[in-house]
NUDREN-621100 format. One line per field, with one value per residue (C-alpha): residue in three letters; chain; x, y, z. Coordinates in Angstrom, 3 decimals. Example, Ala and Ser with C-alpha at 12.3 -4.5 7.8 and 13.67 -1.06 7.14 Angstrom:
! NUDREN-621100
aa	c(ALA/SER)
ch	c(A/A)
east	c(12.300/13.670)
north	c(-4.500/-1.060)
up	c(7.800/7.140)
//
This chain:
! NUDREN-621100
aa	c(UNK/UNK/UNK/UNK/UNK/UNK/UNK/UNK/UNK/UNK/UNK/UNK/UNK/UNK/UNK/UNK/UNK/UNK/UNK/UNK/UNK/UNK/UNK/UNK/UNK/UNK/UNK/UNK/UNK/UNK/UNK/UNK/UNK/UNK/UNK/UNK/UNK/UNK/UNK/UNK/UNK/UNK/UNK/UNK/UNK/UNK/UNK/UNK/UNK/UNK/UNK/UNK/UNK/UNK/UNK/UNK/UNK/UNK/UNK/UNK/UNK/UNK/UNK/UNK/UNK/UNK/UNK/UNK/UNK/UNK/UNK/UNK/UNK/UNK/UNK/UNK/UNK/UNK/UNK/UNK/UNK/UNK/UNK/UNK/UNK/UNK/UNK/UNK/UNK/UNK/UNK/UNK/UNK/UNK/UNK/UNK/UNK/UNK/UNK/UNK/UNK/UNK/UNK/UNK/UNK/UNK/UNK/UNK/UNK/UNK/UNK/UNK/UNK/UNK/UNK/UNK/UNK/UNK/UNK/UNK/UNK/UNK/UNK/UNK/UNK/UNK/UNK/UNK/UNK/UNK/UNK/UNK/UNK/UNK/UNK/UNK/UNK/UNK/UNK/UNK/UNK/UNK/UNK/UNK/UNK/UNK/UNK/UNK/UNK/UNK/UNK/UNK/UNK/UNK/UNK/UNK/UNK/UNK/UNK/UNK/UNK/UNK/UNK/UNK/UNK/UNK/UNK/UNK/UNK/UNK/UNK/UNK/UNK/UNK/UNK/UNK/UNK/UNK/UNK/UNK/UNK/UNK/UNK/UNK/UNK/UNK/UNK/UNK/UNK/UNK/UNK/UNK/UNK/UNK/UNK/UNK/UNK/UNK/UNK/UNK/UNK/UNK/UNK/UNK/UNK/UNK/UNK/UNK/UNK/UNK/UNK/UNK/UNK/UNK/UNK/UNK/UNK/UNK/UNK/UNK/UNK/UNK/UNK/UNK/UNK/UNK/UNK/UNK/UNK/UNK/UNK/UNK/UNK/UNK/UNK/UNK/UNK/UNK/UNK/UNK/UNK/UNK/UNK/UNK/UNK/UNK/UNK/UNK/UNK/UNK/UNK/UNK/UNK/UNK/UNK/UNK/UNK/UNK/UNK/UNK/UNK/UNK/UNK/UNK/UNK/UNK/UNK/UNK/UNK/UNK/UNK/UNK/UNK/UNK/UNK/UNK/UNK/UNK/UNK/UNK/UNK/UNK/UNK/UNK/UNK/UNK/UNK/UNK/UNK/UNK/UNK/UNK/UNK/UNK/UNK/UNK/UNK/UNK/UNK/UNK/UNK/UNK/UNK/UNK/UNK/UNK/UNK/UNK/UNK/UNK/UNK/UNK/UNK/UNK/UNK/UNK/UNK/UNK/UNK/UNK/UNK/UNK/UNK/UNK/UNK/UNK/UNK/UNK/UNK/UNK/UNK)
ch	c(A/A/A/A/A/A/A/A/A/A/A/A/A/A/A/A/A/A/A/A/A/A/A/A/A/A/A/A/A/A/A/A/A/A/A/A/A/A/A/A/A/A/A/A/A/A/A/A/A/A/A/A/A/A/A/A/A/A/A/A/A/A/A/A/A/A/A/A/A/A/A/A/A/A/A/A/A/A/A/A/A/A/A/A/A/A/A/A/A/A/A/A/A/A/A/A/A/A/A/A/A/A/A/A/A/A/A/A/A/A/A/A/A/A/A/A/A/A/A/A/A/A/A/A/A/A/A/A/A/A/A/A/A/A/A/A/A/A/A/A/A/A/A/A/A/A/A/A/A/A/A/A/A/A/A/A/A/A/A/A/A/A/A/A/A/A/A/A/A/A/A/A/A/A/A/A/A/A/A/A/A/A/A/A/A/A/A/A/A/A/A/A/A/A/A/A/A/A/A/A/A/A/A/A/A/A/A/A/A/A/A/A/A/A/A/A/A/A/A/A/A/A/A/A/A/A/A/A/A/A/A/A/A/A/A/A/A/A/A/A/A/A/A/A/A/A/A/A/A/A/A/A/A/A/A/A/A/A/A/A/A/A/A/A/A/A/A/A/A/A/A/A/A/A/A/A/A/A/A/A/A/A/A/A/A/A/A/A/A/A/A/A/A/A/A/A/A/A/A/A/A/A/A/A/A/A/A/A/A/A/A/A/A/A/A/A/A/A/A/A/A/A/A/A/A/A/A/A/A/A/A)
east	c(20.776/18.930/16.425/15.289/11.638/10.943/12.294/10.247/11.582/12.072/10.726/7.600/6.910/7.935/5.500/2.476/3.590/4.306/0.703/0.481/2.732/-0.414/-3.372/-6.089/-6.653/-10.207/-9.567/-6.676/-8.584/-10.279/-9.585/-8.309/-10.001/-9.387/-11.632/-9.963/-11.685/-12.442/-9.639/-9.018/-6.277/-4.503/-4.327/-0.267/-0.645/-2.252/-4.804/-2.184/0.059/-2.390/-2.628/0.568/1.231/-1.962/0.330/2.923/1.423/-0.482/2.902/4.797/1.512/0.401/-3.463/-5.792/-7.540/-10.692/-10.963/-13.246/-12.765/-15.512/-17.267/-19.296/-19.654/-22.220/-20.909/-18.669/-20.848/-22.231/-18.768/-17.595/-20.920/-20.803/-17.643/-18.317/-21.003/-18.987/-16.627/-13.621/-11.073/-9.490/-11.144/-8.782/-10.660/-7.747/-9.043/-10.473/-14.160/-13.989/-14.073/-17.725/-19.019/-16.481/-17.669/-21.193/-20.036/-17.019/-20.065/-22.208/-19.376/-17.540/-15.842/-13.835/-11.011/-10.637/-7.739/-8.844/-6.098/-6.464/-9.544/-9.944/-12.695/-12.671/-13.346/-12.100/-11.607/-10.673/-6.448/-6.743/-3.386/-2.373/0.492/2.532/2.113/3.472/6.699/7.371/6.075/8.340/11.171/9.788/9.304/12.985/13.476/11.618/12.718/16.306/15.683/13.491/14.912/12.092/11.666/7.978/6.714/3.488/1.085/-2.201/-4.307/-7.030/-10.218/-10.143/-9.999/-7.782/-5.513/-5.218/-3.852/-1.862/0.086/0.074/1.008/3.683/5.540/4.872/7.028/9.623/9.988/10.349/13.065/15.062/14.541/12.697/12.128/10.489/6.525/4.228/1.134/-1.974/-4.864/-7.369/-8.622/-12.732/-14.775/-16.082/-14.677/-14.309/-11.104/-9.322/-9.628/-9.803/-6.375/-7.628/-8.617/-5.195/-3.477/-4.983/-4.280/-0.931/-0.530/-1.922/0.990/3.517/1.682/2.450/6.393/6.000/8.354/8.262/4.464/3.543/0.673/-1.522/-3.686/-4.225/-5.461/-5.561/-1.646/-1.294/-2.368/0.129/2.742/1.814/1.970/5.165/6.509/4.971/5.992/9.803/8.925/9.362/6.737/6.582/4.733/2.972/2.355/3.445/6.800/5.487/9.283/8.812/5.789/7.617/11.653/13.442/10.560/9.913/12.199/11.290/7.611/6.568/6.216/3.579/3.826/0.498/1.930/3.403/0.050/-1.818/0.607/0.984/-3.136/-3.446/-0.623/-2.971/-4.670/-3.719/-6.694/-5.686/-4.286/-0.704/0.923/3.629/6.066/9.682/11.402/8.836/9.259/5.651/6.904/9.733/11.537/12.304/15.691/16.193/17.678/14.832/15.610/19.095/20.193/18.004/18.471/21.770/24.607/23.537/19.620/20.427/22.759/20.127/17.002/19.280/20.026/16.208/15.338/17.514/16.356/12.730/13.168/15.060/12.352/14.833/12.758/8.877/6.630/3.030/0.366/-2.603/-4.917/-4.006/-3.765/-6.533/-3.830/-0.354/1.675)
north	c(-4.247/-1.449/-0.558/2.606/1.673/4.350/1.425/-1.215/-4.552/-7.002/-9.637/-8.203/-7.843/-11.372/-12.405/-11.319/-13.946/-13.875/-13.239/-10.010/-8.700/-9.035/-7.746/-9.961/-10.377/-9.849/-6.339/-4.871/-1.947/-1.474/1.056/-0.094/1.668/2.397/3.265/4.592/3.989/6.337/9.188/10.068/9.544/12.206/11.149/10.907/7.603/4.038/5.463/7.965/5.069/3.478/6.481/6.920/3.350/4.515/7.391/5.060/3.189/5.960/7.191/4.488/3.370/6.879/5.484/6.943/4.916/5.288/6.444/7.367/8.977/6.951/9.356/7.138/2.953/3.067/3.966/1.056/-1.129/1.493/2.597/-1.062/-1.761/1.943/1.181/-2.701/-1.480/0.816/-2.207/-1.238/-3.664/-4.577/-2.769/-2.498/-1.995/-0.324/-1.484/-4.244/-2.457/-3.130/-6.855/-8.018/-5.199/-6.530/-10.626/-8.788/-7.432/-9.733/-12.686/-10.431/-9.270/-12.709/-11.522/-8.808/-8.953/-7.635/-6.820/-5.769/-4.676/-5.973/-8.362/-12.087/-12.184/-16.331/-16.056/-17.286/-13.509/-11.559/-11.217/-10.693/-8.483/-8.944/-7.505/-8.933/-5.509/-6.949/-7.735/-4.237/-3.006/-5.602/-3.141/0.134/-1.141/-2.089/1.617/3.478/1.596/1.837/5.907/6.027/7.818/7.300/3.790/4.507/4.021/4.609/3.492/5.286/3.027/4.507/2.476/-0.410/-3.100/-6.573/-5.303/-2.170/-4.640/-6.769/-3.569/-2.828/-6.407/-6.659/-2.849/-3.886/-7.583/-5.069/-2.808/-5.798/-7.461/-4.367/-3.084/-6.082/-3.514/-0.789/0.072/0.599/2.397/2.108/3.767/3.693/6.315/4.956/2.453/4.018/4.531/8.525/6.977/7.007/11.008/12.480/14.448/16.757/13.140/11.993/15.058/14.606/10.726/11.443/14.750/12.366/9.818/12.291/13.268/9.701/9.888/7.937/9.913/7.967/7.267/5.178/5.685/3.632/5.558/7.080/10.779/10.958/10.237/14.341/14.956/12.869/14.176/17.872/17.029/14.928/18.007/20.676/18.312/18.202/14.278/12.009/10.001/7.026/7.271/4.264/2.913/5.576/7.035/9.763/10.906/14.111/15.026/16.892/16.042/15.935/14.450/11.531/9.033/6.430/5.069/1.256/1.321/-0.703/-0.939/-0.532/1.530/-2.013/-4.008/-1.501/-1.210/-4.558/-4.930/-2.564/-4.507/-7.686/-9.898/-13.030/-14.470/-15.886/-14.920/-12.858/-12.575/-9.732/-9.197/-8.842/-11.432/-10.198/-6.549/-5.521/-3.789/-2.378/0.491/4.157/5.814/8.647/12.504/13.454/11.059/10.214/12.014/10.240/6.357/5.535/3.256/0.573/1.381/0.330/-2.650/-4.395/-3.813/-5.449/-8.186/-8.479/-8.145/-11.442/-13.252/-13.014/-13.893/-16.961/-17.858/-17.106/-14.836/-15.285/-12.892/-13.440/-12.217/-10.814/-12.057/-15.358/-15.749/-13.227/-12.082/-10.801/-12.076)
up	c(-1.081/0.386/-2.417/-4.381/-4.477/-7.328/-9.897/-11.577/-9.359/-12.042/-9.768/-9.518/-13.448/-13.221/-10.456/-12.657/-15.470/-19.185/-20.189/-18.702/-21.476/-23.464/-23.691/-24.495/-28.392/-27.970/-26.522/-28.138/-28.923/-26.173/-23.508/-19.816/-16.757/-13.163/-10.407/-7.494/-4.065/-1.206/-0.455/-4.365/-6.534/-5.047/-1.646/-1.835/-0.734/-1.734/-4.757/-5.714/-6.607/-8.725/-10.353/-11.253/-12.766/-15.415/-16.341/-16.870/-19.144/-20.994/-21.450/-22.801/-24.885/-26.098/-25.416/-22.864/-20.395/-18.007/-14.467/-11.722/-8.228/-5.292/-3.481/-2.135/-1.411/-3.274/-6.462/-6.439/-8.315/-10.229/-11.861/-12.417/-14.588/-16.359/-17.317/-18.493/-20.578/-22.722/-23.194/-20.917/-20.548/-18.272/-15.386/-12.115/-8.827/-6.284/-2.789/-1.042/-0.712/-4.178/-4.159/-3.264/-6.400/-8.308/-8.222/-9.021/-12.403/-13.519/-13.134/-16.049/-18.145/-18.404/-21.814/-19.892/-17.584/-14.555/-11.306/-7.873/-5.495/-1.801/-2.431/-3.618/-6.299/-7.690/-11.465/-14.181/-15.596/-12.609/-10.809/-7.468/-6.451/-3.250/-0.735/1.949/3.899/7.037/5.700/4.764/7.547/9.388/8.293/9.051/12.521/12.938/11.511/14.241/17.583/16.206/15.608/19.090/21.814/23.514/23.256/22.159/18.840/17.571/15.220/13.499/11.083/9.129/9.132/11.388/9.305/9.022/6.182/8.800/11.664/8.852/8.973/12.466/13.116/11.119/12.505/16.098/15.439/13.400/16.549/19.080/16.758/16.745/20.428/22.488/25.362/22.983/23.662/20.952/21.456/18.353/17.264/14.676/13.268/12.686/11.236/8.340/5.068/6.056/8.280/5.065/4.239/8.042/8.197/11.327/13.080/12.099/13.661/16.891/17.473/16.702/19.201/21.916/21.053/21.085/24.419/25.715/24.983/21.121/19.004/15.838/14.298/11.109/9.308/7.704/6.704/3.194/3.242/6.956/7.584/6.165/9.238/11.453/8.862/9.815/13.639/13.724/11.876/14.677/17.276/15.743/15.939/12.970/10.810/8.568/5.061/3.636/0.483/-1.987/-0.973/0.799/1.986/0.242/1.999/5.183/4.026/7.284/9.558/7.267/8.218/5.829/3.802/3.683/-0.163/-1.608/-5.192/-6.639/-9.405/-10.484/-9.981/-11.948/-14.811/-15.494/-15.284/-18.186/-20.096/-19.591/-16.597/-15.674/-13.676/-10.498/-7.021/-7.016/-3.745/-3.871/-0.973/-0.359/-2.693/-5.624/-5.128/-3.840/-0.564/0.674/2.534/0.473/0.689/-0.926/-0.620/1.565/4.814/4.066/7.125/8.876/8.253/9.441/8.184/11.146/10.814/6.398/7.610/10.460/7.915/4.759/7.265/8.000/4.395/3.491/6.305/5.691/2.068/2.930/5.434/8.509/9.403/9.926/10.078/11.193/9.418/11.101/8.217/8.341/11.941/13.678/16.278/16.205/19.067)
//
């Protein structure tokens, strides 16, 4: 079934356990926190959907919870230990820049839990949330060659990173299983943690795509995708949203966003941490395609039927997609 991703996937509450309907007794009273990395929480995209699963639960609870904004990589540490000290708990760390600080403080604050998103930190009171992002991206790749009249697709990643090329992997295998013929062109957008906020920088790499005959560009790559958004829109091209469902952002040159849902992962954090490693991907929810009023005239009744098709078969294991991380290539 082609999915609304705006609705709480059952499977993924599931995936994070029983225990994470509770809160730890020892900190019932205590008030969660979030720190949000690099881009802010209201960069429409991979922060901006942690954000909006703390709403959710300060809604449904009626309690307020902690947050910070990362300006800069050092503060990392400094805003997991500020908030420690004043006895936050849990503390969620959105981002994998956010492990290594993480290990640092979860070590001296043993009594607290705590969830990064993207990162593996092993101890006994820290979740490490993780996302198949390939497998969405899988579909969103299947998506563009099949709307391509090009048959060039493109692909702009924020900082170049091995998450960044899990994604890039796993739309460039998506493209090829739709249209084996279809060329996909790639950029990054730096090396630095700025890649993630750099909208002007994303606007350009994506003019020089169009430039080169792409006509349909995902982006991976928080605040700076605005500015591939923008120039797909100029350029009467289309775009591809990421992580939040970003189909709203220019309705009618969006034609679809590889949702990742860390809305879910930071919900279910402030409900209570289950130490450990969660993988979320298709079968549990994490990722998917969005469909809504916005691109419906753009996904078509054979682009919904090949990418439920694909769906199925990489949840039954019919279909395998590689994963950059786990391999160091993507073939």
């Amino acid at each position: 079934m082609f999915r609304l991703p705006r609705q709480t996937p059952v499977a993924l509450l599931c995936a994070f356990g029983a225990a994470t309907l509770l809160a730890a007794a020892g900190s019932a009273w205590a008030e969660p926190a979030v720190i949000y990395d690099m881009g802010g929480k209201f960069d429409k995209s991979f922060n901006q959907a942690g954000f909006e699963g703390a709403e959710r639960w300060k809604k449904e609870t009626g309690k307020a919870y902690i947050e910070f904004e990362i300006s800069n990589p050092a503060q990392r540490e400094q805003a997991q230990r500020r908030m420690a000290q004043r006895g936050a708990d849990p503390i969620v760390g959105i981002g994998f820049s956010q492990g290594s600080s993480m290990e640092k403080v979860a070590k001296d604050f043993p009594k607290l839990k705590f969830a990064v998103i993207d990162a593996v930190v092993k101890l006994p009171n820290v979740q490490s949330i993780l996302f198949k992002e390939q497998e969405g991206s899988f579909l969103v790749g299947m998506m563009a060659a099949m709307a391509s009249k090009t048959g060039k697709v493109g692909f702009v990643g924020g900082m170049d990173i091995p998450l960044i090329r899990r994604f890039q992997c796993g739309f460039e295998q998506g493209a090829k299983y739709a249209n084996p013929k279809v060329e996909a062109l790639a950029n990054m957008t730096g090396t630095t943690p700025t890649a993630w906020n750099d909208p002007a920088r994303g606007a350009e790499l994506a003019k020089s795509q169009f430039a080169a005959g792409v006509d349909v560009i995902f982006a991976a790559a928080g605040g700076t995708g605005i500015g591939v958004y923008q120039a797909a829109k100029d350029a009467k091209k289309l775009a591809i949203g990421v992580d939040s469902n970003q189909n709203h952002v220019q309705p009618g040159t969006m034609l679809t966003s590889m949702v990742k849902r860390v809305d879910v992962a930071v919900y279910q954090a402030f409900k209570g941490v289950t130490p450990g490693v969660t993988n979320l991907g298709l079968k549990e929810g994490g990722v998917d395609v969005a469909l809504d009023e916005h691109n419906a005239k753009l996904v078509t009744a054979e682009m919904k039927k090949r990418v439920d098709a694909a769906r199925a078969d990489i949840i039954a294991g019919k279909i395998q997609v590689i994963d950059y991380m786990a391999n160091n290539a993507c073939k």
